[in-house]
PDB file of N, H, CA, C and O in Angstrom:
ATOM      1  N   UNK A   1       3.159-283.336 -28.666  1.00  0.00           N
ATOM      2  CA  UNK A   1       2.813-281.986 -28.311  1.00  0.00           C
ATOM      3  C   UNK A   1       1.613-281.957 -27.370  1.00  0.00           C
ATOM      4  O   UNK A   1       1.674-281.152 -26.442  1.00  0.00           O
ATOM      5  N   UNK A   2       0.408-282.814 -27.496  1.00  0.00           N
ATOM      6  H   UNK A   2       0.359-283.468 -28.251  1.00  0.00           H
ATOM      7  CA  UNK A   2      -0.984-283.101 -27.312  1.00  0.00           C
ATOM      8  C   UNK A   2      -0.711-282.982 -25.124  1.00  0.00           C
ATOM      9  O   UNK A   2      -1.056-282.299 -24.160  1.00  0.00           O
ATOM     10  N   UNK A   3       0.567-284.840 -25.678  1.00  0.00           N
ATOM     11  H   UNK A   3       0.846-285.395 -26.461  1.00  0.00           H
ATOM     12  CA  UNK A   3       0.635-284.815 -24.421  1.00  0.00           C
ATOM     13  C   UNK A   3       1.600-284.111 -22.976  1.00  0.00           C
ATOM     14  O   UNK A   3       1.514-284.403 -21.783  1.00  0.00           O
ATOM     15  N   UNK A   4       2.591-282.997 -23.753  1.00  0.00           N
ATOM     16  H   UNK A   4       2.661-282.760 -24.722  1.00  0.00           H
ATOM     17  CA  UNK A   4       2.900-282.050 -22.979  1.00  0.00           C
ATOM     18  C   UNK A   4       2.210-281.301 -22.267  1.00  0.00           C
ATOM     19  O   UNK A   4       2.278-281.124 -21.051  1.00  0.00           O
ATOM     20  N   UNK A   5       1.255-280.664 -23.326  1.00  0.00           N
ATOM     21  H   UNK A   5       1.199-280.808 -24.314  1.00  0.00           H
ATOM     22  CA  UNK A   5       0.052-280.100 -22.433  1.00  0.00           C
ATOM     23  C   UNK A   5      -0.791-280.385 -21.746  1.00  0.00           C
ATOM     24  O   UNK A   5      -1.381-279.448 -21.208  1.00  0.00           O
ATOM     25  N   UNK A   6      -1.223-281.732 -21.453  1.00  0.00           N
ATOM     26  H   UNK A   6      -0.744-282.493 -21.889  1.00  0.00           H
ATOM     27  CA  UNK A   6      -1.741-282.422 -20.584  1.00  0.00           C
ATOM     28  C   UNK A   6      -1.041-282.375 -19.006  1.00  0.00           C
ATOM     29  O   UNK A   6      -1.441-281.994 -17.906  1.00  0.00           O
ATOM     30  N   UNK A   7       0.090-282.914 -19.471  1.00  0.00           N
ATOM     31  H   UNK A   7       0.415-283.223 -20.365  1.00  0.00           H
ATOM     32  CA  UNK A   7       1.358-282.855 -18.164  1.00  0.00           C
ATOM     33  C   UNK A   7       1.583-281.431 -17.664  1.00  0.00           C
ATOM     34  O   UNK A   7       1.980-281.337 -16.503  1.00  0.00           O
ATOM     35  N   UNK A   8       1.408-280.413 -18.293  1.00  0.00           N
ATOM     36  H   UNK A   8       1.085-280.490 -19.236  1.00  0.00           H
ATOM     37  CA  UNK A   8       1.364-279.142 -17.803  1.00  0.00           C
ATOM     38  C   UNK A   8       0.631-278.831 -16.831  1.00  0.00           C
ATOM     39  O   UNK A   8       0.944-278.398 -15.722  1.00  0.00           O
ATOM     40  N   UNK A   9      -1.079-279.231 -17.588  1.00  0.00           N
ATOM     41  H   UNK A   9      -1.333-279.583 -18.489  1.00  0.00           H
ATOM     42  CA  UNK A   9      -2.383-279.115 -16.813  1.00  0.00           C
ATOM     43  C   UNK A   9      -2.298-280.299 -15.441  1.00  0.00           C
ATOM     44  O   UNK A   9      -2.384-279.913 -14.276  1.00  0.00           O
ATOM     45  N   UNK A  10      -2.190-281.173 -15.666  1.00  0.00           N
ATOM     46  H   UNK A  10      -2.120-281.487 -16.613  1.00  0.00           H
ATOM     47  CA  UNK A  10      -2.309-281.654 -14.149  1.00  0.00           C
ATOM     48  C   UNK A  10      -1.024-281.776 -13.017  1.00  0.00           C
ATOM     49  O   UNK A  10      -0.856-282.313 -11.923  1.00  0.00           O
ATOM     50  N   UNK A  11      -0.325-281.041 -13.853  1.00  0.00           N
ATOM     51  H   UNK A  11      -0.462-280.604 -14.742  1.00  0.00           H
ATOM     52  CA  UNK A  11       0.734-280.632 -12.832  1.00  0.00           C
ATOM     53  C   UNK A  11       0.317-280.092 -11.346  1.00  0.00           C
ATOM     54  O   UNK A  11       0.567-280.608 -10.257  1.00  0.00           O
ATOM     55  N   UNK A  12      -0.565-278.610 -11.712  1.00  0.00           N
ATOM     56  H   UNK A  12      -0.768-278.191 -12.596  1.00  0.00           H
ATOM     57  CA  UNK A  12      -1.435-278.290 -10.882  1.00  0.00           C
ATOM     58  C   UNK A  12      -2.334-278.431 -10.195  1.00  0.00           C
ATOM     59  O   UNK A  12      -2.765-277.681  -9.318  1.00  0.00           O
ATOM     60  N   UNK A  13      -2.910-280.010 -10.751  1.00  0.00           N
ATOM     61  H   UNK A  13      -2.560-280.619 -11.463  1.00  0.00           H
ATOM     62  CA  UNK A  13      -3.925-279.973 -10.467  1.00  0.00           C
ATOM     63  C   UNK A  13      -4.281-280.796  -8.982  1.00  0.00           C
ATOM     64  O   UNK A  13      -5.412-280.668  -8.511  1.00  0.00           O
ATOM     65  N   UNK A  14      -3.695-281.280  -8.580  1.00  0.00           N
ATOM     66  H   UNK A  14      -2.777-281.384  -8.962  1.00  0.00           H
ATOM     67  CA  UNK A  14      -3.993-281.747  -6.505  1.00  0.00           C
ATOM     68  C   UNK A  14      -3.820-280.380  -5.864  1.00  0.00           C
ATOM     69  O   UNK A  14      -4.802-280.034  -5.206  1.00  0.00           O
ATOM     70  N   UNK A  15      -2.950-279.639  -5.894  1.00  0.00           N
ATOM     71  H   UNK A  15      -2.153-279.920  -6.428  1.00  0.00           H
ATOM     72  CA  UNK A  15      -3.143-278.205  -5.195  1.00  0.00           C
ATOM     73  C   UNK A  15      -4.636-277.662  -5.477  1.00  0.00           C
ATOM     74  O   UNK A  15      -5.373-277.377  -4.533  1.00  0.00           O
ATOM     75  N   UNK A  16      -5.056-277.529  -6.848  1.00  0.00           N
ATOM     76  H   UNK A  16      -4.457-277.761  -7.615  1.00  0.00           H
ATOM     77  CA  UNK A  16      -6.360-277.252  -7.110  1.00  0.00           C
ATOM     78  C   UNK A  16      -7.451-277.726  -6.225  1.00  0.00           C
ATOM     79  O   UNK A  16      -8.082-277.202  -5.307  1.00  0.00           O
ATOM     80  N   UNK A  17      -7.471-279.058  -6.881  1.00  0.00           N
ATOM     81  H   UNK A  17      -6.959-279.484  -7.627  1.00  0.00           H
ATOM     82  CA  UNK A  17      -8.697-279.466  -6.061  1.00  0.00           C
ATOM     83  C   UNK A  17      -8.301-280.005  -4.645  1.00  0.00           C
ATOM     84  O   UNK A  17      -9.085-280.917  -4.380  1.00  0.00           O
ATOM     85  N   UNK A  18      -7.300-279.793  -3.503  1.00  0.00           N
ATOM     86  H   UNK A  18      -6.663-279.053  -3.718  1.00  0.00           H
ATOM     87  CA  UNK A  18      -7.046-279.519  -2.822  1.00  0.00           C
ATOM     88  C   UNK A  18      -8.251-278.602  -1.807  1.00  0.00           C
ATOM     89  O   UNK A  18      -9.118-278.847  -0.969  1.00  0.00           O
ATOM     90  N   UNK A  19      -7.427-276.994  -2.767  1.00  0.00           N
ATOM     91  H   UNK A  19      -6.722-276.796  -3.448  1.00  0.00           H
ATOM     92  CA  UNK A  19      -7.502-276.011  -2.231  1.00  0.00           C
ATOM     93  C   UNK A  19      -9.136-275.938  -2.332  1.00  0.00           C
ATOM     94  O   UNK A  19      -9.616-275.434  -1.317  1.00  0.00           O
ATOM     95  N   UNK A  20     -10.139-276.335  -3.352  1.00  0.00           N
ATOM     96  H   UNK A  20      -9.749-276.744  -4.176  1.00  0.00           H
ATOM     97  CA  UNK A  20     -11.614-276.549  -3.441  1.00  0.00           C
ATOM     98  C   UNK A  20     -12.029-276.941  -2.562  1.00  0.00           C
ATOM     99  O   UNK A  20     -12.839-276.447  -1.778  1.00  0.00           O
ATOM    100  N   UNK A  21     -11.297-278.333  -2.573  1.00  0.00           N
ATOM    101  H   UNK A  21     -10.639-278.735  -3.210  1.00  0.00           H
ATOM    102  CA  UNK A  21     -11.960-279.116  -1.321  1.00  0.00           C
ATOM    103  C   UNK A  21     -12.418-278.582   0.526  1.00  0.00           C
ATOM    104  O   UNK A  21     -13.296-278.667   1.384  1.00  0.00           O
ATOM    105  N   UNK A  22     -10.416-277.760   0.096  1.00  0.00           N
ATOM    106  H   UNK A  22      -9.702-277.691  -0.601  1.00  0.00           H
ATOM    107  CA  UNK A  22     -10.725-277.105   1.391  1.00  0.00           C
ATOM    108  C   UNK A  22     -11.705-275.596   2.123  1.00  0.00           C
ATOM    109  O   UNK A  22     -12.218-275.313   3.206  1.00  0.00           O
ATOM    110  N   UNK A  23     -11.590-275.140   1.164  1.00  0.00           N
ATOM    111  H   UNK A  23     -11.173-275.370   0.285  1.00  0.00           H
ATOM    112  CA  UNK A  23     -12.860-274.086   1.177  1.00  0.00           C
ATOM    113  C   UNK A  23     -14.025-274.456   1.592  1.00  0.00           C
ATOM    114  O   UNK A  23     -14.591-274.087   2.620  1.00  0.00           O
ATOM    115  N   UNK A  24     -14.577-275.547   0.409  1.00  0.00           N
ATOM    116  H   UNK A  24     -14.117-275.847  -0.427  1.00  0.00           H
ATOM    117  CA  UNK A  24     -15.785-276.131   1.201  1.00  0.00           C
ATOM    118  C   UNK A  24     -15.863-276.875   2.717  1.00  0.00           C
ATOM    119  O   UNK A  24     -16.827-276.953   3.478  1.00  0.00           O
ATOM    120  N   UNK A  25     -14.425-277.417   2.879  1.00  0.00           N
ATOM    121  H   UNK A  25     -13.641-277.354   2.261  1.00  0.00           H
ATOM    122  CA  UNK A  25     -14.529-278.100   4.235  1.00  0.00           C
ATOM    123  C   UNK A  25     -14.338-276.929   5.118  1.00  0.00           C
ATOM    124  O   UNK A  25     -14.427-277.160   6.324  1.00  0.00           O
ATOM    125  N   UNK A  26     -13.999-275.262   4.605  1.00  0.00           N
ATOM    126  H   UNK A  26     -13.926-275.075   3.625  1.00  0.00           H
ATOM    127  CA  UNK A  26     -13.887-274.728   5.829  1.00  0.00           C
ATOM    128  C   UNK A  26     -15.374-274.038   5.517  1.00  0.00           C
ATOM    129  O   UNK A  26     -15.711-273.661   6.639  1.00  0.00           O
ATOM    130  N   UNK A  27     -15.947-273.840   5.026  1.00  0.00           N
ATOM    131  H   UNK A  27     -15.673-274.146   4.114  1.00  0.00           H
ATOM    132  CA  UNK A  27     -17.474-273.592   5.209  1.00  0.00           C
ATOM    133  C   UNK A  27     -18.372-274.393   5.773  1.00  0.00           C
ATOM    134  O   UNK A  27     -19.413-273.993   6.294  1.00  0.00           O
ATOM    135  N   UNK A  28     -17.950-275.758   5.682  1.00  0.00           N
ATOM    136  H   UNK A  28     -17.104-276.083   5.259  1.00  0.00           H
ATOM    137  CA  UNK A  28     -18.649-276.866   6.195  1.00  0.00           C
ATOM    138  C   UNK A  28     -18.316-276.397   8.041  1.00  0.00           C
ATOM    139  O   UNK A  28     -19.188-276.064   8.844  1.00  0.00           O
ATOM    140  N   UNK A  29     -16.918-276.501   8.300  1.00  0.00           N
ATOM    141  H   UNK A  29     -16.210-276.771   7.648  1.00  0.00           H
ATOM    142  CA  UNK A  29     -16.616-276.465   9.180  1.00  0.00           C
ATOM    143  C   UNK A  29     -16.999-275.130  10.772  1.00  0.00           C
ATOM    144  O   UNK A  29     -17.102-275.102  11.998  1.00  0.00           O
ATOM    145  N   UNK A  30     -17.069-274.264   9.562  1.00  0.00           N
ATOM    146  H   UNK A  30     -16.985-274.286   8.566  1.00  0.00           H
ATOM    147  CA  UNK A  30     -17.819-272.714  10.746  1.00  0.00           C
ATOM    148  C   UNK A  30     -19.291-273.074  10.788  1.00  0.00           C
ATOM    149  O   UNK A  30     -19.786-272.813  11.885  1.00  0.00           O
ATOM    150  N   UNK A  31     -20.108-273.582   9.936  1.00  0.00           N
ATOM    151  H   UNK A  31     -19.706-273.794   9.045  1.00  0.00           H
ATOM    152  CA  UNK A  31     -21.213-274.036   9.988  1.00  0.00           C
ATOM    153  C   UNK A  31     -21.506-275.071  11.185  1.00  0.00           C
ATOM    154  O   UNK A  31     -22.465-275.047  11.957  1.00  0.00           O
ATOM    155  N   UNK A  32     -20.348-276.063  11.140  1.00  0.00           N
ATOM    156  H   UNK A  32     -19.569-276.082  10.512  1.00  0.00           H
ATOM    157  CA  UNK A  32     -20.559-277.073  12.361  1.00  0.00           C
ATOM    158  C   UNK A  32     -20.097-276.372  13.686  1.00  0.00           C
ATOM    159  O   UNK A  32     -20.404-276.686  14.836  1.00  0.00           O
ATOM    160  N   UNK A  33     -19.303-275.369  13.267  1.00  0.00           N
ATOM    161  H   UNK A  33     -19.054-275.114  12.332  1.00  0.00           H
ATOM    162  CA  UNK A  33     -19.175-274.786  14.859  1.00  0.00           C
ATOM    163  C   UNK A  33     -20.054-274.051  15.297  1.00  0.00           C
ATOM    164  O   UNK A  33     -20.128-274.033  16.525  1.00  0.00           O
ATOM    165  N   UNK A  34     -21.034-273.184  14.535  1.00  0.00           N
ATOM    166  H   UNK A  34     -20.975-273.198  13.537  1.00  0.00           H
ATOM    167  CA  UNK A  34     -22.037-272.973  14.973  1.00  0.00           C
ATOM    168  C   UNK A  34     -23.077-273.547  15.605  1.00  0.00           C
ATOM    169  O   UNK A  34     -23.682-273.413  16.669  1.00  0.00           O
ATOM    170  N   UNK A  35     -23.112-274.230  14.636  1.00  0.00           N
ATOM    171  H   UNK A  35     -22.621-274.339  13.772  1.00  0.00           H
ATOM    172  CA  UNK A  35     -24.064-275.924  15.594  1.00  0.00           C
ATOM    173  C   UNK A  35     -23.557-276.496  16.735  1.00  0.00           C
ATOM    174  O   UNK A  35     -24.397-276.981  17.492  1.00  0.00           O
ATOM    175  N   UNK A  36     -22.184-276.579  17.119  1.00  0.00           N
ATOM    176  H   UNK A  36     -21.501-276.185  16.504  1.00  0.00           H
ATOM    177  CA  UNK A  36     -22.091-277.423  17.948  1.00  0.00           C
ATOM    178  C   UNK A  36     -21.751-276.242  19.006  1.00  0.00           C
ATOM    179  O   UNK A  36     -21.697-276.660  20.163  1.00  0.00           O
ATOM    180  N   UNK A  37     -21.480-274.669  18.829  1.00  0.00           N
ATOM    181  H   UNK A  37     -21.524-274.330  17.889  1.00  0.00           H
ATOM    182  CA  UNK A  37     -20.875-274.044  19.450  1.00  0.00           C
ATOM    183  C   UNK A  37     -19.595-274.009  20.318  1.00  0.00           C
ATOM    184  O   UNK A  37     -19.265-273.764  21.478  1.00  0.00           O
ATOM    185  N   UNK A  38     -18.877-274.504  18.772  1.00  0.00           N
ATOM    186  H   UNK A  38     -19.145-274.703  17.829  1.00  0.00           H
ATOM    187  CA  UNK A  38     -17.378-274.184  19.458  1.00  0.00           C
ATOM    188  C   UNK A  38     -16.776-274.722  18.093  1.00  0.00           C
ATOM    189  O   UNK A  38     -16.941-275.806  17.534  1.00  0.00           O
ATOM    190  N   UNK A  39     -16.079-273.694  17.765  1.00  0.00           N
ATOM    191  H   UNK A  39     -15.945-272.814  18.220  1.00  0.00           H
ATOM    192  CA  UNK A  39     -15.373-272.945  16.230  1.00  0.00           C
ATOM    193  C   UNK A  39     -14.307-274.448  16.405  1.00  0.00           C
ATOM    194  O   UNK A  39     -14.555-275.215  15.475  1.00  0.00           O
ATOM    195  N   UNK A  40     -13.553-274.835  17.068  1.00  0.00           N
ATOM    196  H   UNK A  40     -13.351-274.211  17.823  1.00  0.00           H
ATOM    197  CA  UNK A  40     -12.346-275.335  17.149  1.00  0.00           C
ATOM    198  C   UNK A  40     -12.875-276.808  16.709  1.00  0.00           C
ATOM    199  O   UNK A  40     -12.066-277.467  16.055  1.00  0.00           O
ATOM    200  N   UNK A  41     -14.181-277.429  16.999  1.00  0.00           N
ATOM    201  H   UNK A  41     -14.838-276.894  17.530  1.00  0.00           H
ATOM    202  CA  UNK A  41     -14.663-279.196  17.269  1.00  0.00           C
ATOM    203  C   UNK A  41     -15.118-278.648  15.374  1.00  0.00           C
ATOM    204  O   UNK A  41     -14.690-279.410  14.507  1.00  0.00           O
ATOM    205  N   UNK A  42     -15.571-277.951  15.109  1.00  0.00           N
ATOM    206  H   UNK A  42     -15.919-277.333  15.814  1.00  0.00           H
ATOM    207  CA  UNK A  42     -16.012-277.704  13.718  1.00  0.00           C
ATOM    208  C   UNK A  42     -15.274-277.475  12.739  1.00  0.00           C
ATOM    209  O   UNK A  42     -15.602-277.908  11.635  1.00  0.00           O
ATOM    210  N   UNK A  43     -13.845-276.578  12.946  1.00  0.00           N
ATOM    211  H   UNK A  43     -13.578-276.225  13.843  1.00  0.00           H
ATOM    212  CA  UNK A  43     -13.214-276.562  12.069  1.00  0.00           C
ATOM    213  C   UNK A  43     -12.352-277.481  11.671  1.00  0.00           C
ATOM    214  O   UNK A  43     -12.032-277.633  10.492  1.00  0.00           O
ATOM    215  N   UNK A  44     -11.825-278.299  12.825  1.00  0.00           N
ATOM    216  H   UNK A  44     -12.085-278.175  13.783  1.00  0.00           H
ATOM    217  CA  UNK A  44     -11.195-279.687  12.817  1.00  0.00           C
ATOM    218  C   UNK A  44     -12.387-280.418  11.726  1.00  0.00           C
ATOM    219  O   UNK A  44     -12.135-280.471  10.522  1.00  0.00           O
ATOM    220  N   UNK A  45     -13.880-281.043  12.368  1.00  0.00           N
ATOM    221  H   UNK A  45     -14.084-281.000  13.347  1.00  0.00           H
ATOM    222  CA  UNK A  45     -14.287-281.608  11.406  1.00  0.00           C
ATOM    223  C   UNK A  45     -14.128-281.173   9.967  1.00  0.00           C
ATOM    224  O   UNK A  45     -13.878-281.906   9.011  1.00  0.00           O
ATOM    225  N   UNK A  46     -14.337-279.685   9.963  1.00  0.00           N
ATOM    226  H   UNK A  46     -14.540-279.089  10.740  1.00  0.00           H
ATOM    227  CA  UNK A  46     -14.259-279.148   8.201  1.00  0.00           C
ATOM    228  C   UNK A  46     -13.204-279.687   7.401  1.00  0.00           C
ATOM    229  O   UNK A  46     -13.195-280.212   6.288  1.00  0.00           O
ATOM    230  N   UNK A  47     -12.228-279.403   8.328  1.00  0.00           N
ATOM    231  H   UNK A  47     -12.235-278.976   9.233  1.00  0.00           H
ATOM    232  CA  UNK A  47     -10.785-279.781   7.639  1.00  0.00           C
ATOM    233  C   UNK A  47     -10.640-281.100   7.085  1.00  0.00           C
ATOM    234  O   UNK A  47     -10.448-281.312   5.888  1.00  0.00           O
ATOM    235  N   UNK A  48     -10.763-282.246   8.236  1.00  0.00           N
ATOM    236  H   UNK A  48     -10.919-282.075   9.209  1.00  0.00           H
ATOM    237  CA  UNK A  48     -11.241-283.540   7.357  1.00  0.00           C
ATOM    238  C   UNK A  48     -12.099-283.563   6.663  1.00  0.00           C
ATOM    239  O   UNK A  48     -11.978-284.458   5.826  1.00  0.00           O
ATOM    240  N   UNK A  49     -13.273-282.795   6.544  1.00  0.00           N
ATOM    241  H   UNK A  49     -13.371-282.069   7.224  1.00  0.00           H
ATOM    242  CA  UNK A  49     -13.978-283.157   5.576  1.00  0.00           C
ATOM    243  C   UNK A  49     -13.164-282.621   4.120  1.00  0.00           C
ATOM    244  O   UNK A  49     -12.770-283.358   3.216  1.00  0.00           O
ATOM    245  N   UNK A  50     -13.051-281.232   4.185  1.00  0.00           N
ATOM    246  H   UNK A  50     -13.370-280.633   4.919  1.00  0.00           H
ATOM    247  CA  UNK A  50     -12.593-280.761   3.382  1.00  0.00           C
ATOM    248  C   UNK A  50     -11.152-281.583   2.115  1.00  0.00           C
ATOM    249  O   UNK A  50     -10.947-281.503   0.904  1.00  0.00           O
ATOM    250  N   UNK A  51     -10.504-282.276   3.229  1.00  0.00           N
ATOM    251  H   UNK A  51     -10.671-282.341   4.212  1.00  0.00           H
ATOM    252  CA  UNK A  51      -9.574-282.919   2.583  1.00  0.00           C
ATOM    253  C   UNK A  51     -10.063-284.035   1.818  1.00  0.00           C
ATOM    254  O   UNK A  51      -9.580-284.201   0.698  1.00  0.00           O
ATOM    255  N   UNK A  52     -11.318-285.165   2.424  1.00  0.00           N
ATOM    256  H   UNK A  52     -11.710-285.031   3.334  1.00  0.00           H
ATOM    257  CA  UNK A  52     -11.558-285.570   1.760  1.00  0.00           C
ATOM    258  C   UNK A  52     -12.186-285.463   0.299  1.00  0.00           C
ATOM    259  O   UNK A  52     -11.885-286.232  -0.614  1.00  0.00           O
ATOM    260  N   UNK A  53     -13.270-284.214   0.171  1.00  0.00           N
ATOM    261  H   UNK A  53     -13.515-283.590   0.912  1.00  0.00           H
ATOM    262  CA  UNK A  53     -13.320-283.500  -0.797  1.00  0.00           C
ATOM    263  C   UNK A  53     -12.354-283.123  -1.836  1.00  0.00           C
ATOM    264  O   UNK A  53     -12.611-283.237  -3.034  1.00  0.00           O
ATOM    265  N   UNK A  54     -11.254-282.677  -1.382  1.00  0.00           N
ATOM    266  H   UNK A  54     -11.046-282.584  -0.408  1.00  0.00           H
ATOM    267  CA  UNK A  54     -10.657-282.648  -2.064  1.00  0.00           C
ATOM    268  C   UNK A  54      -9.555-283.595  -2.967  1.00  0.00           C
ATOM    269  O   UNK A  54      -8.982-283.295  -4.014  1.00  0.00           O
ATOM    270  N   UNK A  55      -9.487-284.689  -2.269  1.00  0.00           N
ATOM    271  H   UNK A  55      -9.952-284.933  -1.418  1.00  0.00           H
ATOM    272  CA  UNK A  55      -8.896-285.488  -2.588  1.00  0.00           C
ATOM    273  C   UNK A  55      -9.669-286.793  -3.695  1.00  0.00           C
ATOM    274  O   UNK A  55      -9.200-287.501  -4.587  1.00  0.00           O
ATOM    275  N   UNK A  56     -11.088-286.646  -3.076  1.00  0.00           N
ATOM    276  H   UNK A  56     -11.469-286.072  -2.351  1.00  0.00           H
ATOM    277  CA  UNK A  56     -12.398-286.881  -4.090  1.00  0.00           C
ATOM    278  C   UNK A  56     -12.279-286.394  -5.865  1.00  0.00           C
ATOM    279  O   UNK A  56     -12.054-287.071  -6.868  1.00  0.00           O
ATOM    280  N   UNK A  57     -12.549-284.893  -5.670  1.00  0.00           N
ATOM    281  H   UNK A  57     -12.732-284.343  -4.855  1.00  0.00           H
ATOM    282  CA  UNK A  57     -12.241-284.434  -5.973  1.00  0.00           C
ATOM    283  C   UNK A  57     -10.891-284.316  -7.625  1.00  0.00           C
ATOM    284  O   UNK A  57     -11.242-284.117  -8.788  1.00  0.00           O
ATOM    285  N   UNK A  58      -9.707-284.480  -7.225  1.00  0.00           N
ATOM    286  H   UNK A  58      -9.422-284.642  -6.280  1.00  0.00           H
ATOM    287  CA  UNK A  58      -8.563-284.981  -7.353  1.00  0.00           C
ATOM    288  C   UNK A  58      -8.560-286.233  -8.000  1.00  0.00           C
ATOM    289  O   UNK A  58      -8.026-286.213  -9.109  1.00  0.00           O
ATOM    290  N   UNK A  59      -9.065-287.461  -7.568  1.00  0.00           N
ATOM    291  H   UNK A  59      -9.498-287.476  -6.667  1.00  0.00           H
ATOM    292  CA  UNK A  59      -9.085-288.569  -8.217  1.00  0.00           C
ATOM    293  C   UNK A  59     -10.212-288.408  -9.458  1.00  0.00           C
ATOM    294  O   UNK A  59     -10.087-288.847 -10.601  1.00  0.00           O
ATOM    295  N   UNK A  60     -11.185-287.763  -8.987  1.00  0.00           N
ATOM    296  H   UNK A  60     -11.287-287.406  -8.059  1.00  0.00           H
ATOM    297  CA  UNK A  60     -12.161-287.484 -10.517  1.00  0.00           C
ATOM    298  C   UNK A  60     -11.516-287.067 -11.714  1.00  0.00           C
ATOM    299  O   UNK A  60     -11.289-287.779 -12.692  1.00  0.00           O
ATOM    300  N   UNK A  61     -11.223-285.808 -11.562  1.00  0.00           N
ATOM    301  H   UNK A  61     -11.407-285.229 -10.767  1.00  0.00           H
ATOM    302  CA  UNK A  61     -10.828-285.521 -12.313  1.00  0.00           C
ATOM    303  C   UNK A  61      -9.317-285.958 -13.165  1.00  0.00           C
ATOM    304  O   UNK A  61      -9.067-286.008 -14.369  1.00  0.00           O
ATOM    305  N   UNK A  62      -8.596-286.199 -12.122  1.00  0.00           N
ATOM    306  H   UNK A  62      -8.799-286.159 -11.144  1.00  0.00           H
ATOM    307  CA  UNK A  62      -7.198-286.950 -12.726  1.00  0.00           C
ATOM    308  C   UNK A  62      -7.557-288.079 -13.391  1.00  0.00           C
ATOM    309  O   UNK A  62      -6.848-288.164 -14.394  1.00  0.00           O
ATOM    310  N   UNK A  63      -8.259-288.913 -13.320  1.00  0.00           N
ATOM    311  H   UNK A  63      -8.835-288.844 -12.506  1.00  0.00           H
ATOM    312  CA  UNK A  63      -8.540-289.704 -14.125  1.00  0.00           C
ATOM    313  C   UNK A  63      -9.641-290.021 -15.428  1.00  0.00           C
ATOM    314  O   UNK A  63      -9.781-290.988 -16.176  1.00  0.00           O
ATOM    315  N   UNK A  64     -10.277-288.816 -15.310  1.00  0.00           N
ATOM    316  H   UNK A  64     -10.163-288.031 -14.702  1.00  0.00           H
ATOM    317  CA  UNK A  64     -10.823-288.119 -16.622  1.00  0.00           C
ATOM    318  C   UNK A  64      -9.602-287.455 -17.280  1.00  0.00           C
ATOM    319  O   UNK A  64      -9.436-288.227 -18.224  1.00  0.00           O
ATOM    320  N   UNK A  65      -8.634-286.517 -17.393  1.00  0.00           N
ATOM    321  H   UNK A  65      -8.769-285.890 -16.626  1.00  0.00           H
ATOM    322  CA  UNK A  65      -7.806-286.278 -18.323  1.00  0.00           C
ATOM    323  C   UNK A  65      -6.541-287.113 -18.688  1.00  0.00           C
ATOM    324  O   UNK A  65      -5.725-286.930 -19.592  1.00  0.00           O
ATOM    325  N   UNK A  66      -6.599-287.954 -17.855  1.00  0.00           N
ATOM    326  H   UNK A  66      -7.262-288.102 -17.120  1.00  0.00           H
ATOM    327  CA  UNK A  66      -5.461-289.158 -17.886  1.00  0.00           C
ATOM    328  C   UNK A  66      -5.579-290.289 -18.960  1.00  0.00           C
ATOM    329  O   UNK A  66      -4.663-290.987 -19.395  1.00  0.00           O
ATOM    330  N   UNK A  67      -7.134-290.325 -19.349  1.00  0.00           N
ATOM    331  H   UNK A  67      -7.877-289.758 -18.995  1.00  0.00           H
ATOM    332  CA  UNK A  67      -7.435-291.333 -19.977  1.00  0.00           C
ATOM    333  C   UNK A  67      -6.840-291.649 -21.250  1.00  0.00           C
ATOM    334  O   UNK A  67      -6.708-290.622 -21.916  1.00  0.00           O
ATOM    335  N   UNK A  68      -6.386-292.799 -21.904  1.00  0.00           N
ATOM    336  H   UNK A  68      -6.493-293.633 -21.363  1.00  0.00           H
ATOM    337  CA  UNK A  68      -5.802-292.630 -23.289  1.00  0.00           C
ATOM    338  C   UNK A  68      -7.133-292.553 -24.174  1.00  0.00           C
ATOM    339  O   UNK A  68      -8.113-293.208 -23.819  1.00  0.00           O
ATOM    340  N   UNK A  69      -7.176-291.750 -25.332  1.00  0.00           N
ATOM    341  H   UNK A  69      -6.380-291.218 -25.620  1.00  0.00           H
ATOM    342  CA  UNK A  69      -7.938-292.100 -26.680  1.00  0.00           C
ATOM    343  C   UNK A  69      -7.825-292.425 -27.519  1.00  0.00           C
ATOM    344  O   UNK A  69      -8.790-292.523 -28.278  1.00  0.00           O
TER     345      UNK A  69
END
């Protein structure tokens, strides 16, 4: 039963921290276009960043609820 609900919960969960990741990489990213003045060289960086974040992210946590006890 324990571990159905587990499989439920991280079903969702790369879209999740995904979608985290990417938020912050698109805040990261208008921030760098400000700096560099030009939205397009910044949001590209955000985006990679963002993915990596999220994919960071993603491995943390998947392997904190994955763990056997």
């Amino acid at each position: 039963m324990e571990s159905d609900s587990v499989n439920k919960k991280n079903k969702n969960l790369s879209i999740v921290m995904l979608s985290c990741g990417m938020s912050i990489g698109t805040g990261l990213g208008i921030t760098y276009g400000v700096v560099f003045d030009n939205i397009a060289i910044g949001l590209s960086i955000g985006a990679g960043a963002g993915l990596a974040i999220g994919a960071a992210l993603f491995n943390y946590y998947n392997s904190k609820t994955c763990e056997e006890k």
